[in-house]
C-alpha positions in Angstrom: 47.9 -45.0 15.3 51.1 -43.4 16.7 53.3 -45.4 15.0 51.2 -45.3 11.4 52.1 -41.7 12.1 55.5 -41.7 13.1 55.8 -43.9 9.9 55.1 -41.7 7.6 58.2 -40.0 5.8 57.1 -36.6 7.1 61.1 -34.6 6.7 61.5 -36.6 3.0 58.5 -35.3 2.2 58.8 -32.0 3.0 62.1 -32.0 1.5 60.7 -33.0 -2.1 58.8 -30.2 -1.4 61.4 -27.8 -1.1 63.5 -28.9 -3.7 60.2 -28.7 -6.4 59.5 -25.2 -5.2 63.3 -24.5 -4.9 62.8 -25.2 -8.9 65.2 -28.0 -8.3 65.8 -30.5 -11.9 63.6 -33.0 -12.0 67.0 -35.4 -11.8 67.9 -33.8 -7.9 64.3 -34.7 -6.6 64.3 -38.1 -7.8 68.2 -38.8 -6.2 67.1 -37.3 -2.8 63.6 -40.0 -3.1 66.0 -42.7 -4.6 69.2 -42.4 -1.7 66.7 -41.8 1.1 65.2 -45.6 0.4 68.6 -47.0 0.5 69.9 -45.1 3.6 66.9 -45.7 5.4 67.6 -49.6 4.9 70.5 -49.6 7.5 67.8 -47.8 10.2 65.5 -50.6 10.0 66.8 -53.1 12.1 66.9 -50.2 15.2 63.7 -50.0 15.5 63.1 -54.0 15.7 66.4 -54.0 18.4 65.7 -50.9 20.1 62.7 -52.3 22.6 64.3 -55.8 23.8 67.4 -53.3 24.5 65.0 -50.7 26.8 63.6 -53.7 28.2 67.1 -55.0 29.3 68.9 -51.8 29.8 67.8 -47.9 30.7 67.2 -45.8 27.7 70.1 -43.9 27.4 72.6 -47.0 26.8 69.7 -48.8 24.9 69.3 -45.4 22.8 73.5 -45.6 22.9 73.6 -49.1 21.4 71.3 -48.8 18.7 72.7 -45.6 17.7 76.3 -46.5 17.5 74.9 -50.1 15.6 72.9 -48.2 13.2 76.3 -45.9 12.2 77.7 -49.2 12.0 75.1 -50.6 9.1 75.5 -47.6 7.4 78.9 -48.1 6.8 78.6 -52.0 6.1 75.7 -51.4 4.2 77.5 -48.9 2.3 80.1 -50.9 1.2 77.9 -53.8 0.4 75.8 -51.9 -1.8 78.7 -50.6 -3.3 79.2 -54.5 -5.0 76.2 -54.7 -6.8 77.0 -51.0 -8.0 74.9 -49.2 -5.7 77.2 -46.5 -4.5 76.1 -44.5 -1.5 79.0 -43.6 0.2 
């Protein structure tokens, strides 16, 4: 159950939220729902990594390695998107 909760996109949320009581356009609170599924892509593989790592190393450097491989992604998956016209960075 923690993880159904920890799941849920609580801060997107929130921030759609925001922006419709902010009286943000229509177009602004569909980019921030559209960009947050692409950049949350790149994260995906962290979590899948991240407990073989803590198994194999202390948190801290486990925590370090997917962190810094997740910056990584971004960047790759940035400019990979950016082929089939997806441009996020």
């Amino acid at each position: 159950m923690g993880g159904f909760l920890a799941a849920l996109p609580i801060i997107t949320i929130l921030t759609l939220i925001w922006l419709k009581i902010d009286k943000a356009s229509s177009e602004k609170i569909s980019n921030h729902a559209y960009y947050t599924f692409w950049y949350v892509l790149p994260t995906l593989p962290m979590f899948l990594i991240f407990p073989k790592l803590n198994q194999k190393f202390d948190f801290w450097p486990a925590l370090t390695i997917c962190i810094t491989g997740t910056i990584l992604l971004f960047f790759l998956f940035g400019y990979l998107s950016g082929k089939f016209g997806i441009k996020l960075l």
